[in-house]
C-alpha positions in Angstrom: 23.7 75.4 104.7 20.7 76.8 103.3 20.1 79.8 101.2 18.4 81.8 104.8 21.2 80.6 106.7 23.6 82.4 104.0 22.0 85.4 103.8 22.1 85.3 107.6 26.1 85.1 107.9 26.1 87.4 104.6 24.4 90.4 107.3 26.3 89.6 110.4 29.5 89.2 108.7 28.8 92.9 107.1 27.4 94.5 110.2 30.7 93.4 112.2 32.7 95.0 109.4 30.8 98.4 109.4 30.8 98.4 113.8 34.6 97.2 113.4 34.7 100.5 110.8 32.8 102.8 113.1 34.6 101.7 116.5 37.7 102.8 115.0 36.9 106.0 113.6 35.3 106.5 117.1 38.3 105.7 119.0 41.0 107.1 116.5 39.7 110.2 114.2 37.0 112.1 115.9 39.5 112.6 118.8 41.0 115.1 116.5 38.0 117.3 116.0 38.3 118.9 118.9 42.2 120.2 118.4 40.7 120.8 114.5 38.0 122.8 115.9 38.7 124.8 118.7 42.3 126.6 117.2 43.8 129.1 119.5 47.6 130.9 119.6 49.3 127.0 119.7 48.8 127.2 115.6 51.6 129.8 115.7 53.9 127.7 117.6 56.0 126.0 114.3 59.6 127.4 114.3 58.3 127.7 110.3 55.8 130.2 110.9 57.9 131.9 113.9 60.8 132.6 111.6 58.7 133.5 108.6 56.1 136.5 110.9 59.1 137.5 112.8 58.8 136.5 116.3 61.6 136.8 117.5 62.7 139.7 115.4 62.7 140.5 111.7 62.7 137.3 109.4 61.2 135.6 106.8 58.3 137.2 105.1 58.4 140.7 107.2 61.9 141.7 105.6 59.9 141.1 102.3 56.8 143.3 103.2 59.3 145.9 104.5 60.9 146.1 101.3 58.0 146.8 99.6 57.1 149.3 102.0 60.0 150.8 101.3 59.1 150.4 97.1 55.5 151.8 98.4 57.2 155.3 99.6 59.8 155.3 96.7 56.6 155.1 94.1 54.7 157.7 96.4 57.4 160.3 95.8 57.7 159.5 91.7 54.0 159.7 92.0 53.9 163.3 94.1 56.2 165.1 91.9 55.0 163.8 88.8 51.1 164.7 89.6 52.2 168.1 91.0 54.1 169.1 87.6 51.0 168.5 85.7 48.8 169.7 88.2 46.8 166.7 89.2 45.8 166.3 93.1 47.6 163.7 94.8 47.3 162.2 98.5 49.1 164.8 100.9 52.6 164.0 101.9 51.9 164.3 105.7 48.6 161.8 105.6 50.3 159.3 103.1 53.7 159.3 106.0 51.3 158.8 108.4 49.4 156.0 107.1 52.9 154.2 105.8 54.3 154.2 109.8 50.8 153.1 111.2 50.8 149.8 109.2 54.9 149.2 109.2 53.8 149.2 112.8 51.0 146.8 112.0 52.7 144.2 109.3 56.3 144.2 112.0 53.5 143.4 115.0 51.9 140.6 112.9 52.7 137.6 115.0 51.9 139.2 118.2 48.7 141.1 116.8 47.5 137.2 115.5 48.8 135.6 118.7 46.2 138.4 120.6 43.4 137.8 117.7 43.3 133.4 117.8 44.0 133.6 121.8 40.5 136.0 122.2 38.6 133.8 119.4 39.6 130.4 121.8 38.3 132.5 124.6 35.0 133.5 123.4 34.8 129.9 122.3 35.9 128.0 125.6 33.5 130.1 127.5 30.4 129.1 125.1 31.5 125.7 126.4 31.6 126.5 130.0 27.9 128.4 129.9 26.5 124.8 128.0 28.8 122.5 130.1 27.5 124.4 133.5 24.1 124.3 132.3 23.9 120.9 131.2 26.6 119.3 133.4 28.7 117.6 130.3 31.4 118.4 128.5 31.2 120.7 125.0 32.7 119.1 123.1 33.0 116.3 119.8 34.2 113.7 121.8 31.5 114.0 124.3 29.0 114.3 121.2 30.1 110.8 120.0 29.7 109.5 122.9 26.2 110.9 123.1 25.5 109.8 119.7 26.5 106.2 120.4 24.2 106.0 123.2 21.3 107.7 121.7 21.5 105.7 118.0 22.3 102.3 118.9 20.4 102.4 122.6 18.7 99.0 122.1 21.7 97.2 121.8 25.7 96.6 122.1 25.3 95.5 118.1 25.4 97.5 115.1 22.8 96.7 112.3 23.9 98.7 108.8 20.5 97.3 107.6 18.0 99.0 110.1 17.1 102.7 110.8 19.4 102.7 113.2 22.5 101.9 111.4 21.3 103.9 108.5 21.3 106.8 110.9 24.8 105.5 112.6 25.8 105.9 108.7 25.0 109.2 108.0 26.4 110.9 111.8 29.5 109.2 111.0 29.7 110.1 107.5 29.1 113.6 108.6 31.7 113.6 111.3 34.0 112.2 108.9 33.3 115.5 106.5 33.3 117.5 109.3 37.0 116.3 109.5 37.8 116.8 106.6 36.5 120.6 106.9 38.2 121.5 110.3 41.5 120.5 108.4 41.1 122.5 105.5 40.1 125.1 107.7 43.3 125.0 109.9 45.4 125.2 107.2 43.7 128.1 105.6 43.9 130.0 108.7 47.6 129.3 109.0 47.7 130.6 105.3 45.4 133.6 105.9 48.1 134.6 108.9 51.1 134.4 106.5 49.8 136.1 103.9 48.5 138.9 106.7 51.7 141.3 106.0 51.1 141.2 102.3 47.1 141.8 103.0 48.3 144.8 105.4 50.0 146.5 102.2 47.3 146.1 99.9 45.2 148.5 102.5 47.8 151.3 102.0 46.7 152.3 98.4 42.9 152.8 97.2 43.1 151.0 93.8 44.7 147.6 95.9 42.7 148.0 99.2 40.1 145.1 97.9 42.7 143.0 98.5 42.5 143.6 102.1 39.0 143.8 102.8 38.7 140.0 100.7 41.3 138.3 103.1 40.0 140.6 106.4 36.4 138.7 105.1 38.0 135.2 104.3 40.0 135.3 108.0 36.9 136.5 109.9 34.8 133.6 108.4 36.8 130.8 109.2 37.2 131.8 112.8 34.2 133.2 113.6 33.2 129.7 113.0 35.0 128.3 116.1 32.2 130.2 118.0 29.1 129.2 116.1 30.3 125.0 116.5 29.9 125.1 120.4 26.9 126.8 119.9 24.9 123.9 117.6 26.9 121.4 120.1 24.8 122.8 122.9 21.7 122.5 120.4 22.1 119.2 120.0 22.7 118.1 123.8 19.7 119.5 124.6 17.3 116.8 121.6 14.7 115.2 124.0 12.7 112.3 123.6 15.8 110.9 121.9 14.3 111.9 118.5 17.2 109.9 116.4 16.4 112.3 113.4 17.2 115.5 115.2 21.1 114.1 115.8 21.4 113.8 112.4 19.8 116.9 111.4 22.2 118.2 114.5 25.5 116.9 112.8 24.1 117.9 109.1 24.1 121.5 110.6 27.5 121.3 112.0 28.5 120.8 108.3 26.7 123.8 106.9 27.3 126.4 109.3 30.2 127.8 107.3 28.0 128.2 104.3 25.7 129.9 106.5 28.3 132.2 107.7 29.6 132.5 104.4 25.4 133.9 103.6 25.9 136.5 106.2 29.3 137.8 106.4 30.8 136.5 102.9 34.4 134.7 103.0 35.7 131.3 102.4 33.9 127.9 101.8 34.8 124.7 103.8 32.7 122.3 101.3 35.2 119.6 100.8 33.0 117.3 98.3 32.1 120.3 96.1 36.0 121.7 96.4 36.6 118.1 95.0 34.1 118.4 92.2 35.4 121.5 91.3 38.7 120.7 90.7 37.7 117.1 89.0 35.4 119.4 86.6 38.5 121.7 86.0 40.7 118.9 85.4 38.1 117.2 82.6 38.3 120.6 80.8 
């Protein structure tokens, strides 16, 4: 065997590896996307997180926020009396009452109030889809765009090359769509941790001095759904690339990965950057 023909088996034996690598990720993880994606009231549906928001009654984290509600008034009263003896002006009795029922109303409704919330999110979302899918008569969606991208990348042929520009470009959708699974994960459990802490976030909007509290996780929850909207959106961007410009899809899928620092530009909130959350807390850990 000669030194071309080794080179030769050298290639082919590495471009079945990466199509064998690619055809599963295909057929296994990006299936996922879509249920890490498009979120709606079925994240609420763990006997965990039923029992600790109370939805079948009081349990779990809502006792605790009543409590402090109850430590809330208690310091309210301490705090009236005392500010009245040494003539300081204090929040009126009647408006502070009022304020305390409105959000024990609020922080005791939590599950139901987040069950209304993700269910109206999924809605707006789902109908983005059905404006792009009735437009351009396929399906909104990351398993249709993998499909798409298959076809569009690798049209030639049935065979993957790693070493030509279209297995460089097959590299970087799927390394994309691999961070974008990444993202979408990290992104479901925040919003499942943004929704616990939710009772906690309600008392912090009671008094002045804590109310930042509040308004940081009301910015922070906002951000990471509002981005359930924005995805279908670029999907529908993407569908429509003519001429098969093979650039465009990957410009397409590098978008899909930065539209929550966009959002994050506009309305503030929480990042979804996995590789620089993993730099971070390797530069944190060499310190």
């Amino acid at each position: 065997m000669n030194q071309a023909e080794i080179v030769s088996t050298i290639i082919q034996t590495i471009n079945a590896i990466f199509s064998n690598i690619f055809s599963s990720i295909d057929n296994s993880i990006y299936s996922n996307l879509d249920n890490l994606a498009f979120i709606n009231s079925n994240i609420l549906n763990n006997s965990s997180i039923e029992r600790l928001l109370g939805a079948s009654g009081k349990s779990g984290l809502i006792y605790l926020a009543d409590a402090m509600l109850v430590a809330i008034l208690l310091f309210y009263v301490v705090r009236y009396y005392y500010f009245n003896a040494i003539d300081i002006t204090v929040e009126k009795p009647r408006q502070f009452i009022f304020k305390l029922l409105i959000f024990a109303f609020i922080i005791n409704s939590s599950y139901f109030i987040f069950e209304q919330i993700l269910s109206l999110n999924y809605t707006l979302s789902t109908a983005i889809q059905d404006v792009g899918k009735s437009v351009l008569n396929t399906d909104i969606s990351f398993s249709q765009l993998i499909v798409t991208l298959n076809k569009k990348v690798i049209a030639e042929s049935n065979e993957l090359n790693i070493f030509s520009l279209d297995g460089i470009i097959k590299s970087f959708v799927s390394i994309g769509l691999i961070n974008l699974l990444l993202a979408y994960s990290l992104r479901y459990i925040l919003v499942q941790v943004l929704i616990l802490f939710a009772p906690f976030a309600f008392l912090s909007a009671i008094n002045g001095s804590t109310s930042w509290i509040f308004k940081s996780w009301a910015k922070s929850l906002f951000s990471v759904l509002i981005l359930q909207i924005f995805v279908p959106i670029v999907i529908i961007v993407i569908f429509c690339i003519e001429n098969d410009n093979k650039i465009l899809y990957v410009g397409g899928i590098y978008a899909l990965t930065k539209i929550n620092d966009y959002i994050r530009e506009m309305f503030g909130g929480l990042g979804l950057n996995v590789s620089s959350n993993i730099s971070n807390m390797l530069s944190i850990l060499k310190k």
